[in-house]
C-alpha positions in Angstrom: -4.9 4.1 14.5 -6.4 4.6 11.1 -9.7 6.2 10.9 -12.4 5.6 8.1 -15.2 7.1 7.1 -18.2 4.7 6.1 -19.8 5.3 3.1 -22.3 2.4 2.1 -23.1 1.9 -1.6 -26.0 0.1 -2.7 -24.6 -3.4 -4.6 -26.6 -5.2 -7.3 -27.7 -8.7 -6.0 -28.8 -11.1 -9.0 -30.9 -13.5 -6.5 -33.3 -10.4 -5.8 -33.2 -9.0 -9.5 -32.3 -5.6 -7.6 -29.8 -3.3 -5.2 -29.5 -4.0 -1.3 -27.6 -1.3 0.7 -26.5 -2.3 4.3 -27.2 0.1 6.8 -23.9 1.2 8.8 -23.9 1.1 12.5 -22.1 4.2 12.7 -20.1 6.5 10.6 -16.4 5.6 11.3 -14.1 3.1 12.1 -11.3 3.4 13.5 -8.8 0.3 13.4 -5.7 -0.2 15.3 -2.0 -0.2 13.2 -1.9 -3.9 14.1 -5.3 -4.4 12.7 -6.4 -6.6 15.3 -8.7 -4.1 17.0 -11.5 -1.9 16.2 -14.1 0.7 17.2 -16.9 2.0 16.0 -17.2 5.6 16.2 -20.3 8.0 16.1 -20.1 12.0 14.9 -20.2 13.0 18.7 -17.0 10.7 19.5 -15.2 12.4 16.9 -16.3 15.9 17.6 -14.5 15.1 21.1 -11.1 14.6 19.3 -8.8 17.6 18.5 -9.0 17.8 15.0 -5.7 19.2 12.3 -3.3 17.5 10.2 -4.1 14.5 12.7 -7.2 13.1 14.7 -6.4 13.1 18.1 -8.6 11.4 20.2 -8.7 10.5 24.2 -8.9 7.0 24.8 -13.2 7.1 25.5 -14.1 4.3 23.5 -13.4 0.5 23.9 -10.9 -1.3 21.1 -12.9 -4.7 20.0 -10.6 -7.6 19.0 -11.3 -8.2 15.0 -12.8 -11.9 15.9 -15.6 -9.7 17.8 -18.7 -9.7 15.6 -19.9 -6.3 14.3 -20.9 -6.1 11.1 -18.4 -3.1 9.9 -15.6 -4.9 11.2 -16.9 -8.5 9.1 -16.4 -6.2 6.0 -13.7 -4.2 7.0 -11.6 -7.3 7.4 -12.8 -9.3 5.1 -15.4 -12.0 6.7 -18.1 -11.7 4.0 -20.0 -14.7 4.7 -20.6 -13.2 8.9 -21.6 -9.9 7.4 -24.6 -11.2 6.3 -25.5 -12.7 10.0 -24.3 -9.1 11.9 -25.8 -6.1 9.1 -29.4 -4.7 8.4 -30.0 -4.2 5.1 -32.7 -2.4 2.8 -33.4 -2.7 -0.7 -33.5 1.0 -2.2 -36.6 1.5 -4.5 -36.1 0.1 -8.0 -34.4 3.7 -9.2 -31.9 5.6 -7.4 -29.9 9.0 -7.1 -26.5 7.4 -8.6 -24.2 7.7 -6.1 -20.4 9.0 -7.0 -17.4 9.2 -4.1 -14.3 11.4 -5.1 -11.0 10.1 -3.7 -9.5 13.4 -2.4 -5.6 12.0 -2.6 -6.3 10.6 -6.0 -8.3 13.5 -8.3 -8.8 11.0 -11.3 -10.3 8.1 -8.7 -14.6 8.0 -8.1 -15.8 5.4 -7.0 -19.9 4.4 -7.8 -22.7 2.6 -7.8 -25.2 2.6 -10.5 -28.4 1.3 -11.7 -27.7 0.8 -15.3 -26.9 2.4 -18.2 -24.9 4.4 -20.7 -22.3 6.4 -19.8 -19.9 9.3 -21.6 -16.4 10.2 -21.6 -15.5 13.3 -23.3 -11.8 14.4 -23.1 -9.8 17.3 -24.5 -6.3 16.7 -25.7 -5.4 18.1 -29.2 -9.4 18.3 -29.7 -12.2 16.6 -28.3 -12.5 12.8 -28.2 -16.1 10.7 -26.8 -16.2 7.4 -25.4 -19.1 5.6 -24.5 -19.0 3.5 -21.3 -21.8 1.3 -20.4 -21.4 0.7 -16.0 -23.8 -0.5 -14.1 -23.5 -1.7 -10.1 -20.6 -0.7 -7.8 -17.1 0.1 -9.0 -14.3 2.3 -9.6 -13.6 4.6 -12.4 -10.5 6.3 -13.2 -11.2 9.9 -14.9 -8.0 11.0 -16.7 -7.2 14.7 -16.4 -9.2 17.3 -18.4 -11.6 14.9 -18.9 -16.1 14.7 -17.7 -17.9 11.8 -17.7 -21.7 12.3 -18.2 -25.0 11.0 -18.5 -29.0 12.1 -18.3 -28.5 11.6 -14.4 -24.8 13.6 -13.4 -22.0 15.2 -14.6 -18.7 14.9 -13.2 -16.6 17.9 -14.0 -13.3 17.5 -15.4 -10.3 17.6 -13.2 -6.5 19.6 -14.2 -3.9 19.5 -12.7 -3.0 23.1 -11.3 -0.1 25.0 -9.5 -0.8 28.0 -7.9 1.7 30.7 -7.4 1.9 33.5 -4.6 3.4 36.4 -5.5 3.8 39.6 -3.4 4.7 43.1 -5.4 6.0 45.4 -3.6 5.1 48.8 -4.1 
């Protein structure tokens, strides 16, 4: 089983000249290694599993087939068009807090949504180098090492790659 953590982003939608942000059911997913079944899983059913390197989790909670409507499991497995018959959905006020999601594996990967608007890059390697970005809606931005990526609204600190050594002195 693979479990996900659902993080919903507010998308720009040209029809309604602003964002709409589904609301989740719940806050993870949890889909079979087959990925023909799927559950939906609140806080409370995960703070039942034994948590470490793995989730371990007592079967509590029923496996839905993937042709089972939900509207996580439409966009989890790729049914677009039924999402919009099985999700509630808001449209967040005209400006928003930009949202920004660091990929913990992957230092340099952030993924964001954005009203609009211009963005800077400003790297250090043999002296300092700016690039302008103009983003704007949901994506994914790649953030080379030693690197921040500004604007009025956030700053994303740069990122280096470290090792760390343990030493013991003996005395």
């Amino acid at each position: 089983m693979n479990l996900y953590r659902i993080e919903p982003l507010p998308t720009y939608k040209p029809l309604l000249r602003g964002h709409v942000q589904i609301i989740p059911e719940t806050m993870y997913l949890v889909v079979s290694e087959s990925r023909q079944y799927n559950s939906l899983l609140t806080p409370a059913n995960l703070h039942n599993c034994q948590q470490g390197l793995f989730n371990i989790c007592e079967p509590e909670f029923p496996l839905y087939h993937k042709g089972t409507p939900s509207c996580t499991g439409t966009l989890y497995f790729g049914k677009h068009e039924l999402a919009h018959e099985h999700c509630n959905k808001v449209i967040p006020r005209n400006t928003f807090k930009p949202v920004w999601i660091h990929h913990k594996v992957t230092p340099s990967f952030w993924i964001y949504s954005l009203l609009s608007g211009k963005i800077i890059k400003t790297c250090r390697v043999n002296g300092t180098m700016s690039t302008d970005l103009h983003l704007m809606g949901a994506g994914i931005l790649c953030v080379e090492e030693n690197c921040q990526v500004f604007s009025e609204s956030f700053l994303l600190l740069p990122t280096t790659a470290t090792q760390i050594s343990h030493s013991r002195q003996s005395r």
